[in-house]
ZAKEDO-9313 format. One line per 8 residues: number of its first residue (from 1); for each residue x, y, z of N, C-alpha, C. Coordinates in steps of 0.02 Angstrom, whole numbers, padded with zeros to 5 digits. Last residue first. Example, Ala and Ser with C-alpha at 12.3 -4.5 7.8 and 13.67 -1.06 7.14 Angstrom:
BEGIN
2> 00642 -00112 00354 00684 -00053 00357 00645 00002 00394  00660 -00284 00390 00615 -00225 00390 00660 -00165 00390 $
// end
This chain:
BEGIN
339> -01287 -02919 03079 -01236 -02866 03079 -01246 -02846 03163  -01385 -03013 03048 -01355 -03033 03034 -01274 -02977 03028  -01533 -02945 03033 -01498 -02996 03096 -01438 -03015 03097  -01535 -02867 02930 -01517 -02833 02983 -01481 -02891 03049  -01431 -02937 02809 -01502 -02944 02835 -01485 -02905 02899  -01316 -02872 02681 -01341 -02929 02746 -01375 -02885 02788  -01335 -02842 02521 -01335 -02822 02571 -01352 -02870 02621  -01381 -02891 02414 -01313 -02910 02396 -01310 -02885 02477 $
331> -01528 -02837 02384 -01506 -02912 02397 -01442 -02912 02421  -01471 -02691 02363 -01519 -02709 02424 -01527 -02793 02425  -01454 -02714 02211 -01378 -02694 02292 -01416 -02691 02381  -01554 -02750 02149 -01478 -02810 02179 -01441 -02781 02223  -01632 -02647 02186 -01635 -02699 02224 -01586 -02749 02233  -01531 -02552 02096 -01551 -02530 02174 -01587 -02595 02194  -01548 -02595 01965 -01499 -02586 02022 -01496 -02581 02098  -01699 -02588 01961 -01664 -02623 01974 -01580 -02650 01986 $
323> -01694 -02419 01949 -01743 -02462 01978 -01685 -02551 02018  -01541 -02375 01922 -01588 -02385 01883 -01639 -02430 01952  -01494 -02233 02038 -01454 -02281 01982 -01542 -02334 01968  -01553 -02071 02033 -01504 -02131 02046 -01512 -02172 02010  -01616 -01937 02034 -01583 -01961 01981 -01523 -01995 01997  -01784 -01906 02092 -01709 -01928 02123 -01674 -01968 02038  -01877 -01766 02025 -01865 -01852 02044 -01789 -01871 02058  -01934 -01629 02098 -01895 -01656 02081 -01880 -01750 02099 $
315> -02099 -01604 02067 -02079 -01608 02125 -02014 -01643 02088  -02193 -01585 01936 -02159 -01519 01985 -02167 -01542 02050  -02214 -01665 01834 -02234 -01683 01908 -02226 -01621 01971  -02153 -01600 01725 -02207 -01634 01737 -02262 -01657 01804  -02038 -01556 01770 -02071 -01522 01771 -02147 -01526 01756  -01968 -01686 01794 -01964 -01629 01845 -02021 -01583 01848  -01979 -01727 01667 -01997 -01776 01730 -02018 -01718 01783  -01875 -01644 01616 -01950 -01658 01584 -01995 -01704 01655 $
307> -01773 -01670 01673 -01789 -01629 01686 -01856 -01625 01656  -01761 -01841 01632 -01740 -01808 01726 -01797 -01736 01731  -01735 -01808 01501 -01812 -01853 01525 -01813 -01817 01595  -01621 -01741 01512 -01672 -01710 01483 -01722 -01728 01497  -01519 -01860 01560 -01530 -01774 01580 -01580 -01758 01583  -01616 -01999 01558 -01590 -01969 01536 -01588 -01906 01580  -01623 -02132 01696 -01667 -02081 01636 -01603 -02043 01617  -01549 -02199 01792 -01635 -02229 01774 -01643 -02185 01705 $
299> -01378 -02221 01815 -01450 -02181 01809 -01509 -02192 01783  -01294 -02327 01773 -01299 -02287 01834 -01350 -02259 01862  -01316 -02351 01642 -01323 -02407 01703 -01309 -02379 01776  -01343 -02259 01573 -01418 -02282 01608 -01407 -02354 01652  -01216 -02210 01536 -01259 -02155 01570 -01322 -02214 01617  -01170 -02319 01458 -01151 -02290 01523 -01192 -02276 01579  -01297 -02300 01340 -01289 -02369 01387 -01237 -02358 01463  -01287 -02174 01311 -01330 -02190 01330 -01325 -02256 01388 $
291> -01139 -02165 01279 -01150 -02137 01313 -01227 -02144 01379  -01162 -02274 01165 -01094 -02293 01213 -01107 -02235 01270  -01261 -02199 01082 -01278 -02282 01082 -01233 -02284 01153  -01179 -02096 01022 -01257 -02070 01083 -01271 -02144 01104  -01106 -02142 00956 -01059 -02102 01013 -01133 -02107 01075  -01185 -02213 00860 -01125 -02244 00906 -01096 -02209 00967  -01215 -02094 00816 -01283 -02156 00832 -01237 -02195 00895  -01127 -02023 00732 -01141 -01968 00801 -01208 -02058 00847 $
283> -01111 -02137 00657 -01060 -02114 00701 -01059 -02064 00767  -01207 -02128 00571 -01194 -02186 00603 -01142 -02164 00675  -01207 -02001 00512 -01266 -02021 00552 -01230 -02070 00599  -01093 -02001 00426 -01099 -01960 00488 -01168 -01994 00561  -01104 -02108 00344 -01062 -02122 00396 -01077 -02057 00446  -01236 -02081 00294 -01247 -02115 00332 -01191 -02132 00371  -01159 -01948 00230 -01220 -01927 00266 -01234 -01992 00316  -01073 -02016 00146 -01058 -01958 00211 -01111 -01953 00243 $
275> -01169 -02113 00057 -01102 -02117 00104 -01085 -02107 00159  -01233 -01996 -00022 -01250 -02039 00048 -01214 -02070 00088  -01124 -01849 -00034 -01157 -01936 -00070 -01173 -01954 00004  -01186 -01680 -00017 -01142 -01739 00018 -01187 -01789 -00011  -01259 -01572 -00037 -01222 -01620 -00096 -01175 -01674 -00069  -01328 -01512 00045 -01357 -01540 -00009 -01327 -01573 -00051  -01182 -01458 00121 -01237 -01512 00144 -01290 -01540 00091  -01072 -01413 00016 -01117 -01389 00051 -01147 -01462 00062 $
267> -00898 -01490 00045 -00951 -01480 -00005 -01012 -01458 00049  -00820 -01593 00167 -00816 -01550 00112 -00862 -01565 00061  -00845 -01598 00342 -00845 -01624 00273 -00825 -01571 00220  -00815 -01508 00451 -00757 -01556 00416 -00766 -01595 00374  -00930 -01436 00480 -00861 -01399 00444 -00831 -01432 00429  -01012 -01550 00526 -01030 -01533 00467 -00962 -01477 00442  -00982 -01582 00671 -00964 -01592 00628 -00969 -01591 00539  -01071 -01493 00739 -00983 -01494 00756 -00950 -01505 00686 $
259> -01197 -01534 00696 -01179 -01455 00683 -01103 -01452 00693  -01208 -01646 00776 -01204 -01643 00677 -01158 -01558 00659  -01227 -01611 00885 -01144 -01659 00870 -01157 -01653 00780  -01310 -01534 00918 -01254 -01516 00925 -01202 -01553 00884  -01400 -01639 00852 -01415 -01549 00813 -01346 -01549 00842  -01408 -01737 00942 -01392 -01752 00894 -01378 -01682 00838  -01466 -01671 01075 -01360 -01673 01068 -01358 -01685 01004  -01622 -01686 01047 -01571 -01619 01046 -01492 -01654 01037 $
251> -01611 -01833 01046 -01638 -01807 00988 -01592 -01743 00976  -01556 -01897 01164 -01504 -01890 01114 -01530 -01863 01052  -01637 -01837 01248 -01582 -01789 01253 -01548 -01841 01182  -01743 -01899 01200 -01753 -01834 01193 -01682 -01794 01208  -01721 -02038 01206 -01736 -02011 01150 -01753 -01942 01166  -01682 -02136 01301 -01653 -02067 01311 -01675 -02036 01249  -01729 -02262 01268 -01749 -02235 01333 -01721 -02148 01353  -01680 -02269 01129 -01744 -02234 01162 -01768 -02225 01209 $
243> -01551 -02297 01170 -01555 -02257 01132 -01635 -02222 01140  -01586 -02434 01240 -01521 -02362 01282 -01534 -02300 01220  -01629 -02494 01123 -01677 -02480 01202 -01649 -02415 01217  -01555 -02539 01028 -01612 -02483 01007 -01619 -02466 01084  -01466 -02657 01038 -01448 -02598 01003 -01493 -02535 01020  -01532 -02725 01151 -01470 -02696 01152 -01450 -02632 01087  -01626 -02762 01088 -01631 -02718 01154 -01581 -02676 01150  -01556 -02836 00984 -01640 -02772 00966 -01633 -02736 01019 $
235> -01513 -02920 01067 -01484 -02910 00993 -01523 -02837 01004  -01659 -03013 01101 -01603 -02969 01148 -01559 -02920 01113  -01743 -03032 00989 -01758 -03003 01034 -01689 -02971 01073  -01673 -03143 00900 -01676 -03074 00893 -01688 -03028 00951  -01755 -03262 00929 -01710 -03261 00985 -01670 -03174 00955  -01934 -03172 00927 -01894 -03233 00890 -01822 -03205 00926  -01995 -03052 00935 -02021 -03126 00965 -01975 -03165 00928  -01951 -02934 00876 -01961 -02961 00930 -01988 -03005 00966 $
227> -01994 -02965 00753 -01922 -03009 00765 -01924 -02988 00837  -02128 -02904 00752 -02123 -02968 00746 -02039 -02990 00757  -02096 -02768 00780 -02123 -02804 00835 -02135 -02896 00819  -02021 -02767 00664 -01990 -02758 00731 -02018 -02824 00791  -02137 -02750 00581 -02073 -02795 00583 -02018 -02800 00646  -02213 -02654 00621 -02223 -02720 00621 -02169 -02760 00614  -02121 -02551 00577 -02165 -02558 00652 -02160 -02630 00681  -02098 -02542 00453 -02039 -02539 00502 -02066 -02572 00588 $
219> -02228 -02544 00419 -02194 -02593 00406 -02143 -02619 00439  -02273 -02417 00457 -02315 -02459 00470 -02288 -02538 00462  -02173 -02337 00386 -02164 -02338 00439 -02202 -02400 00474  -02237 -02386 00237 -02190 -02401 00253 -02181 -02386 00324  -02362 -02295 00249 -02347 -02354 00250 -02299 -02391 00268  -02302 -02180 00286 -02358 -02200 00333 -02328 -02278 00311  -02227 -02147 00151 -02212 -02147 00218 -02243 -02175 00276  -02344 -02148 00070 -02277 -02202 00061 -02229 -02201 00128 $
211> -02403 -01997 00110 -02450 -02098 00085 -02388 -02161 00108  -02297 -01937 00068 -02324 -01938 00138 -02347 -02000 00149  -02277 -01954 -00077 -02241 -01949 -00029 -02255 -01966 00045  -02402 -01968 -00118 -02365 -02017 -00143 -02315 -02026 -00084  -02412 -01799 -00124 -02486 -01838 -00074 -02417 -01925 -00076  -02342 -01744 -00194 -02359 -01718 -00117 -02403 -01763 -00080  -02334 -01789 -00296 -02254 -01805 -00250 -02290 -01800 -00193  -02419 -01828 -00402 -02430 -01821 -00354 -02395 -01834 -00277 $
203> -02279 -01930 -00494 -02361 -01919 -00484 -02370 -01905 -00429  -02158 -01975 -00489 -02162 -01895 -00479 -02231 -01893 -00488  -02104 -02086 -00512 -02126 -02059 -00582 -02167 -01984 -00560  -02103 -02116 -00363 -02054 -02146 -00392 -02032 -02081 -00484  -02219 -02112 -00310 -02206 -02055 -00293 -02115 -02071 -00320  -02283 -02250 -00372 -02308 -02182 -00398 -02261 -02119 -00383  -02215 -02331 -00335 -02186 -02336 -00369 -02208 -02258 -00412  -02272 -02302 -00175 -02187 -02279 -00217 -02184 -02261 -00279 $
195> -02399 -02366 -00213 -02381 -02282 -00197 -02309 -02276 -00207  -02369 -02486 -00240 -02403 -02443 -00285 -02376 -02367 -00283  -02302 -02532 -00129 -02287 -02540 -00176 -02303 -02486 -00232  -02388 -02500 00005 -02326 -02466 -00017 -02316 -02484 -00080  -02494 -02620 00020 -02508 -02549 -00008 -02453 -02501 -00029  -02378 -02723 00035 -02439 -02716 -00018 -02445 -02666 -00045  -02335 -02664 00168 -02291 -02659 00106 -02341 -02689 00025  -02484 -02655 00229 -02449 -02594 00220 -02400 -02606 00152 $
187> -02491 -02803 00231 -02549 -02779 00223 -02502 -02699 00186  -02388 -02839 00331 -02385 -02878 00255 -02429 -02826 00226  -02419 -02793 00440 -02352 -02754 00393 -02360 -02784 00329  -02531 -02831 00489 -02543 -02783 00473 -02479 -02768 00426  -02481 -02981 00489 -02524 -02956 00451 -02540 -02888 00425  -02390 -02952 00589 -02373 -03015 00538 -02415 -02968 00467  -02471 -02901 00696 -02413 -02874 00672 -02411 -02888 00597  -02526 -03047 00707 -02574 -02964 00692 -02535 -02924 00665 $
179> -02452 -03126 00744 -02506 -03154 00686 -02526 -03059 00653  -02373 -03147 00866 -02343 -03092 00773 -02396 -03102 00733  -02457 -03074 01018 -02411 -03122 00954 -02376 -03115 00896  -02432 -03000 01112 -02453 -03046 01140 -02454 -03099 01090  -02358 -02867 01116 -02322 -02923 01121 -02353 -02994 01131  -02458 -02786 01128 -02418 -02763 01075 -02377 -02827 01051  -02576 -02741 01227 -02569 -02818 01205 -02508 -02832 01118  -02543 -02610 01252 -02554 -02671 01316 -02540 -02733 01287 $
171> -02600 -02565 01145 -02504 -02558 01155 -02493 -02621 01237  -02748 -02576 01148 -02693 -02613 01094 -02611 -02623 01112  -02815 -02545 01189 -02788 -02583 01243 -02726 -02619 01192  -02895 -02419 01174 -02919 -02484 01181 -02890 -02558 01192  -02815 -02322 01229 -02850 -02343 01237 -02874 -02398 01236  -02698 -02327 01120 -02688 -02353 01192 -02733 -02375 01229  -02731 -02293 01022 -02722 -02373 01033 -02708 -02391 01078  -02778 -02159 01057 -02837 -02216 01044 -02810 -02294 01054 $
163> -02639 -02112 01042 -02701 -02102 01100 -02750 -02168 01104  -02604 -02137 00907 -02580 -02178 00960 -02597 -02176 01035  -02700 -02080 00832 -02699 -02117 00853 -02663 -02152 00879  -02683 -01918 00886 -02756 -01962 00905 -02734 -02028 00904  -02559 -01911 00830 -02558 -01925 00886 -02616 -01938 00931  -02584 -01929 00702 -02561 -01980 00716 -02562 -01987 00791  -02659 -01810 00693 -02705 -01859 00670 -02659 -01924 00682  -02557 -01713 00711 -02621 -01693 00749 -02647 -01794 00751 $
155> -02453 -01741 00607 -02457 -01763 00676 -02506 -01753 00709  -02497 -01700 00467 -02523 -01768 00484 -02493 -01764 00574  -02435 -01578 00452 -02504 -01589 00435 -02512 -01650 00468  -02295 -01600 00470 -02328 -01546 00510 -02416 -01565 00494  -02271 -01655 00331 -02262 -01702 00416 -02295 -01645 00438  -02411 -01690 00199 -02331 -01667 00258 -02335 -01674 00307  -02551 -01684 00120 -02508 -01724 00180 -02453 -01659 00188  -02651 -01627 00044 -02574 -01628 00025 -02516 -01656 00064 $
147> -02784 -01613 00090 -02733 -01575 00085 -02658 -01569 00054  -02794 -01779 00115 -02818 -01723 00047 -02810 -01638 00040  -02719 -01781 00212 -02694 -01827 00146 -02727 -01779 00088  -02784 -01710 00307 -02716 -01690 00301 -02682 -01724 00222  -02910 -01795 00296 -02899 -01740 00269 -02846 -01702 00270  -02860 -01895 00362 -02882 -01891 00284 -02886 -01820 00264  -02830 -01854 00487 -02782 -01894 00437 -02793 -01895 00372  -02940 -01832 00553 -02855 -01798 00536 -02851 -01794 00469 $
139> -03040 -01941 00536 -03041 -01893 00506 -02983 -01836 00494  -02956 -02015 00629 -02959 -02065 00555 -02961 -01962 00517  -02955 -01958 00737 -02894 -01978 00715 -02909 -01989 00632  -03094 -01949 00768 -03070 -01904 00751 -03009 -01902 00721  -03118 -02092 00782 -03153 -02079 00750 -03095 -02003 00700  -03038 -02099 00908 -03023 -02140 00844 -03049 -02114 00781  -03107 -02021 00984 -03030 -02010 00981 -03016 -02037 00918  -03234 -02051 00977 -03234 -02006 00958 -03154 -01987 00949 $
131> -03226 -02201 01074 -03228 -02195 01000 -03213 -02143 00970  -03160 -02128 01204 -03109 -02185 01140 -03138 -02182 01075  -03224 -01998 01234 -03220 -02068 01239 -03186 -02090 01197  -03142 -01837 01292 -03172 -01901 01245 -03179 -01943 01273  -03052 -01781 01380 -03125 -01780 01383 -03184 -01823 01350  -02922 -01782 01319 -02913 -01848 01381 -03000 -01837 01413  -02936 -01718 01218 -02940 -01768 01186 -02959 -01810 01245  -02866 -01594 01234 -02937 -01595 01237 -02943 -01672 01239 $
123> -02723 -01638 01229 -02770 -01629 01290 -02822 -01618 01298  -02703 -01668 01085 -02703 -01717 01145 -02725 -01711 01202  -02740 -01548 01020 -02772 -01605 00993 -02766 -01645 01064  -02687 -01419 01062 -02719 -01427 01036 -02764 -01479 01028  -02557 -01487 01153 -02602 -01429 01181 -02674 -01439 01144  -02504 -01547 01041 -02520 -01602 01087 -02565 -01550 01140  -02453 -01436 00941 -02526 -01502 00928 -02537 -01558 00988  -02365 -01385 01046 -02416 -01367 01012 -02491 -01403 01011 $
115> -02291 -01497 01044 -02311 -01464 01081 -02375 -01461 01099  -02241 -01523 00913 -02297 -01592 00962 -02300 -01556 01022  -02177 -01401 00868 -02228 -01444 00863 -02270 -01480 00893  -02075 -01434 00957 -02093 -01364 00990 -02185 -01379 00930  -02003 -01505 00885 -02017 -01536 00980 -02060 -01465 00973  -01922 -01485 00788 -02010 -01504 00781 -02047 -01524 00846  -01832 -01367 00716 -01847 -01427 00761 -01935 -01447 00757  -01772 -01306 00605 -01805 -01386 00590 -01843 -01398 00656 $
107> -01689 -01206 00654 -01751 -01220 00657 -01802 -01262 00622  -01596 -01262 00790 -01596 -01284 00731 -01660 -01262 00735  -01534 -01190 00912 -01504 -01238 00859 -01503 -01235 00794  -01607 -01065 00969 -01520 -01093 00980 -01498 -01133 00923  -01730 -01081 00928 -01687 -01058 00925 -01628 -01029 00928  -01757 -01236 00930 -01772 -01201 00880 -01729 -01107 00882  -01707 -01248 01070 -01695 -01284 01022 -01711 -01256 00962  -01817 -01171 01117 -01730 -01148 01143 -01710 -01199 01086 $
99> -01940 -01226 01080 -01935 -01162 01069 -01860 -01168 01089  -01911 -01351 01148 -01924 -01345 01075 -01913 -01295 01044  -01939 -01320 01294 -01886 -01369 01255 -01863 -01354 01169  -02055 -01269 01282 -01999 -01218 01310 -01929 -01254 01283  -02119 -01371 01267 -02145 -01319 01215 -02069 -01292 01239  -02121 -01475 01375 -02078 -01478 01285 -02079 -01412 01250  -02172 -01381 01456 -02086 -01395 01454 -02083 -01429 01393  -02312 -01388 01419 -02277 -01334 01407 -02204 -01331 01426 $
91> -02345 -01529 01417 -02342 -01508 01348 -02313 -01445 01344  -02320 -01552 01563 -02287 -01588 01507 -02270 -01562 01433  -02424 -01467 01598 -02343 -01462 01626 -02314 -01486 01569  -02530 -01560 01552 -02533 -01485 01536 -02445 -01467 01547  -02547 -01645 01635 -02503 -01654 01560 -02498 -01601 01529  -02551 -01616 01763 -02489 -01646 01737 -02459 -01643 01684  -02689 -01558 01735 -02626 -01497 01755 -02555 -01538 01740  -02730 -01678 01724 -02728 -01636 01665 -02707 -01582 01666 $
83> -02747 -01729 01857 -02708 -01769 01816 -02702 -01718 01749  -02733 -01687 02001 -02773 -01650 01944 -02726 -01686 01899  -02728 -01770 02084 -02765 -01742 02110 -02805 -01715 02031  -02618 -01901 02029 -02628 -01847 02064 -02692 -01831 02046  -02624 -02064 02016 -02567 -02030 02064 -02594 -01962 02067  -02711 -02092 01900 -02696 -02133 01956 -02672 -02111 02030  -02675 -01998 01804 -02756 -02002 01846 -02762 -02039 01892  -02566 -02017 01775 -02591 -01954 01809 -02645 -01940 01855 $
75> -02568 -02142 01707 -02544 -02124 01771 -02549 -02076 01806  -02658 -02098 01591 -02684 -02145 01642 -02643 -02166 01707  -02572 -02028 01556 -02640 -01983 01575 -02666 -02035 01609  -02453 -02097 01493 -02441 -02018 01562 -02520 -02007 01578  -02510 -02155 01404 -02498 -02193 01440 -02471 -02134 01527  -02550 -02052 01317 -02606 -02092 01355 -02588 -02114 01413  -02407 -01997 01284 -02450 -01965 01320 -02526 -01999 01360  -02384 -02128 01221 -02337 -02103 01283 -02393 -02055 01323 $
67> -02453 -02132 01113 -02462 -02170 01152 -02419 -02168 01223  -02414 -02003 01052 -02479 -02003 01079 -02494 -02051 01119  -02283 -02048 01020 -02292 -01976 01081 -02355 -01957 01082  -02293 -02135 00948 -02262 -02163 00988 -02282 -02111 01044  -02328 -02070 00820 -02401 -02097 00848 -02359 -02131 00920  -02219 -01985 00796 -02274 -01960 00816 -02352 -01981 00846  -02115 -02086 00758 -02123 -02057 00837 -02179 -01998 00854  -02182 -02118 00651 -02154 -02185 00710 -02168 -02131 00776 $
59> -02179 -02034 00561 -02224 -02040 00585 -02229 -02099 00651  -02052 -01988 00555 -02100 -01938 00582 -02138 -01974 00616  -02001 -02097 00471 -01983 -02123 00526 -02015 -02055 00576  -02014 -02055 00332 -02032 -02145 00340 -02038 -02140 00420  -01978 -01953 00262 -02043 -01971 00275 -02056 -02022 00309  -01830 -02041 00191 -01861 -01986 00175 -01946 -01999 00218  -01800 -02178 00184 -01784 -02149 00263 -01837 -02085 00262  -01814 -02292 00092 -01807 -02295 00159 -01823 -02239 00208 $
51> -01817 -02164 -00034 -01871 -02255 -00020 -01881 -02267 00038  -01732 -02094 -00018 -01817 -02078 -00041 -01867 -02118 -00022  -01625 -02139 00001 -01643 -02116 00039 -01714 -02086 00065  -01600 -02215 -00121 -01632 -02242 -00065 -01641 -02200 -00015  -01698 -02128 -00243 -01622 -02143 -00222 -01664 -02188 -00144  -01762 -02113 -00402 -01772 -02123 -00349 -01710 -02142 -00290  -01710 -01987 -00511 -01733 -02037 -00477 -01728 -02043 -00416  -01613 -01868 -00476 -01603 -01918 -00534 -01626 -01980 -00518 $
43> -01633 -01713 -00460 -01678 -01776 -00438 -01667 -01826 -00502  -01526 -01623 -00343 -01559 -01619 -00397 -01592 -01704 -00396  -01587 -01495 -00200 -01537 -01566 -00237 -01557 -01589 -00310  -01594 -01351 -00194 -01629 -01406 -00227 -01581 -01447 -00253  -01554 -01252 -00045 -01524 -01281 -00109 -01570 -01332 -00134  -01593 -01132 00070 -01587 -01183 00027 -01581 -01218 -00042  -01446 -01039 00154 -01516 -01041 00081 -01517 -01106 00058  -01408 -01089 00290 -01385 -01089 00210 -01467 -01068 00182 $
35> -01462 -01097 00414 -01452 -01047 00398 -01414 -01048 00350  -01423 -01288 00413 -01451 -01252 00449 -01416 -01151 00435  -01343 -01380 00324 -01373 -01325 00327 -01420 -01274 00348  -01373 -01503 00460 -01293 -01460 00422 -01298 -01407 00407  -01497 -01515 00455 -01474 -01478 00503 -01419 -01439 00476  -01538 -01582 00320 -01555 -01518 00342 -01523 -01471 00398  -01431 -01674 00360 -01417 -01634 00299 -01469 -01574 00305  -01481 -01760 00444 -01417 -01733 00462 -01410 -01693 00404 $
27> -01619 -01785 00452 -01619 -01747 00477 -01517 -01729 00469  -01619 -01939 00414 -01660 -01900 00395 -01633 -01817 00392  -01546 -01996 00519 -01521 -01993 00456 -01557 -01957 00399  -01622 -01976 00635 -01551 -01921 00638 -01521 -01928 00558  -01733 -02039 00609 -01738 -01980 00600 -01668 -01928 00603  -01668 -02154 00628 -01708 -02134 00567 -01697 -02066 00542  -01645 -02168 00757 -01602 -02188 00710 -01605 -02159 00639  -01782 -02148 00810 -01727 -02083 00819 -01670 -02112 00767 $
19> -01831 -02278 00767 -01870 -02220 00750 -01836 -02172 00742  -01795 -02370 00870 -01770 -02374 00788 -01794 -02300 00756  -01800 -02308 00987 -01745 -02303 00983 -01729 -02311 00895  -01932 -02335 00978 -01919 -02279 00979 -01849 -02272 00960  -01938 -02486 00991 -01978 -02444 00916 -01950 -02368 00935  -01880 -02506 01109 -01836 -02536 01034 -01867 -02506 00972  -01974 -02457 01201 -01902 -02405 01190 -01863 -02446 01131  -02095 -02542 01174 -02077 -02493 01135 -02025 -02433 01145 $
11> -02015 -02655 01204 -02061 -02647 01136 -02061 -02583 01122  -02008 -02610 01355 -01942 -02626 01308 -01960 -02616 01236  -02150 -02607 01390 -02099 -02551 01400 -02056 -02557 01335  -02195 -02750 01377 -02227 -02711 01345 -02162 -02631 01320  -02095 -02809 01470 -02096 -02832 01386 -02125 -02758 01347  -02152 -02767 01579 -02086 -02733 01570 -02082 -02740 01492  -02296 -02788 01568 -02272 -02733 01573 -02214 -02709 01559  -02255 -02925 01597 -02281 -02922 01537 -02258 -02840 01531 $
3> -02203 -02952 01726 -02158 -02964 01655 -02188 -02955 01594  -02268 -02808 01828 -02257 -02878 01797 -02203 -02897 01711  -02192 -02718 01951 -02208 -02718 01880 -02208 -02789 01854 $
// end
């Protein structure tokens, strides 16, 4: 693997890993109440959770699991026979993933979603040409906006395009400066301004909302990928990588470990101050952050990736210690001549 490839990789287990951060702070108060009737918080303005987190971080990992899936279809097609039975596998163990999650856990879940829409939209899609992927992405998307957006509406049309950017070579060249990044995030918090301040005064919550989300995620993006080039970079690995290189088993454990701990706050889940909600978040982030980093200096992948892997390829992958572990302990070893 060259050093660009690995750069490329890391880029984006630090955008994924920021993404699941997001989304567990997003997500710890719906889960909590998971089988409560829901409650309407009440709305005394805009709070930060509205600004930052609400909507903001769907869409990170929905255009991240179209560019994952490209990036599985152009290895598929490399390595097996029938590269679209691979991804076919793929999309029906998340589905099975999603479905036991949804109902064992939580039925928030949304793995059983990108299923779905990845059956639907992503596997027809590996018959296209790039333009008609892009093309079709744009059209999603707008019309999910003139529908009324929401997250369930807009993943079809995010995961065209992180298909497409793969295609044309964009996630290949993710790291090659900050001018573009630079630009595209400046470009987005521009356009965010307005739209907040709109979905701020309750104009058109349904469309303001979603709109302001894109953007802003588009910001989170770029900014990243720009302090990933400045001595930030390691800092960034370290916090985010071990977290997204396992983003599917610490997505599910995160439903277990919220659900543990939601009896030892006090007050129903719609009414916990942010406070609780970001010390809970932070804290189940830390336990999955110290498990992850363990876990992956021994082992290449997660539990869950292991078994998604498994069933993707339906031939079991060896779950040893990381790629490059295994060559320093093959350096550190004397030469056959030499025993």
């Amino acid at each position: 693997m060259s050093t660009g490839e690995r750069s490329r990789i890391a880029a984006l287990d630090v955008v994924r890993g920021f993404a699941l951060c997001g989304v567990l702070l997003a997500n710890v108060q719906p889960i909590a109440a998971a089988g409560a009737p829901p409650v309407a918080a009440p709305q005394d303005g805009l709070s930060w959770h509205d600004l930052l987190v609400g909507q903001r971080f769907y869409p990170i990992f929905s255009v991240l699991f179209g560019v994952g899936f490209a990036l599985l279809a152009r290895s598929a097609g490399e390595r097996a026979a029938r590269p679209r039975l691979v991804l076919l596998r793929r999309l029906l163990a998340l589905l099975a993933v999603g479905l036991a999650h949804h109902v064992l856990l939580w039925q928030g879940d949304i793995l059983a979603v990108y299923a779905v829409a990845g059956l639907v939209v992503l596997l027809p899609s590996t018959w296209l040409p790039v333009k008609a992927v892009a093309w079709s992405s744009a059209a999603l998307l707008v019309a999910a906006l003139a529908l009324g957006g929401g997250p369930f509406a807009m993943v079809p049309g995010l995961f065209l395009l992180g298909a497409a950017l793969t295609r044309y070579g964009v996630i290949d060249r993710v790291e090659d400066g900050v001018r573009v990044p630079a630009l595209v995030g400046l470009s987005c918090a521009a356009l965010a301004v307005p739209v907040v301040a709109l979905q701020a005064q309750q104009v058109r919550p349904d469309l303001t909302v979603t709109l302001g989300g894109l953007l802003i995620a588009g910001v989170y993006v770029c900014l990243l990928l720009v302090l990933l080039r400045t001595p930030l970079r390691r800092a960034l690995q370290a916090v985010f990588a071990p977290l997204g290189r396992m983003a599917l088993t610490n997505y599910v454990s995160a439903t277990v470990l919220v659900l543990a701990v939601a009896p030892l706050v006090d007050g129903p889940p719609h009414a916990w101050p942010g406070g609780a909600v970001l010390g809970i978040a932070g804290g189940i982030l830390l336990v999955q952050w110290c498990w992850s980093v363990l876990w992956l200096r021994r082992l290449g992948q997660g539990p869950l990736e292991w078994l998604w892997r498994w069933a993707t390829w339906a031939r079991r992958p060896a779950l040893t210690a990381h790629p490059r572990r295994r060559e320093a302990a093959r350096q550190r070893q004397p030469s056959s001549g030499a025993t």
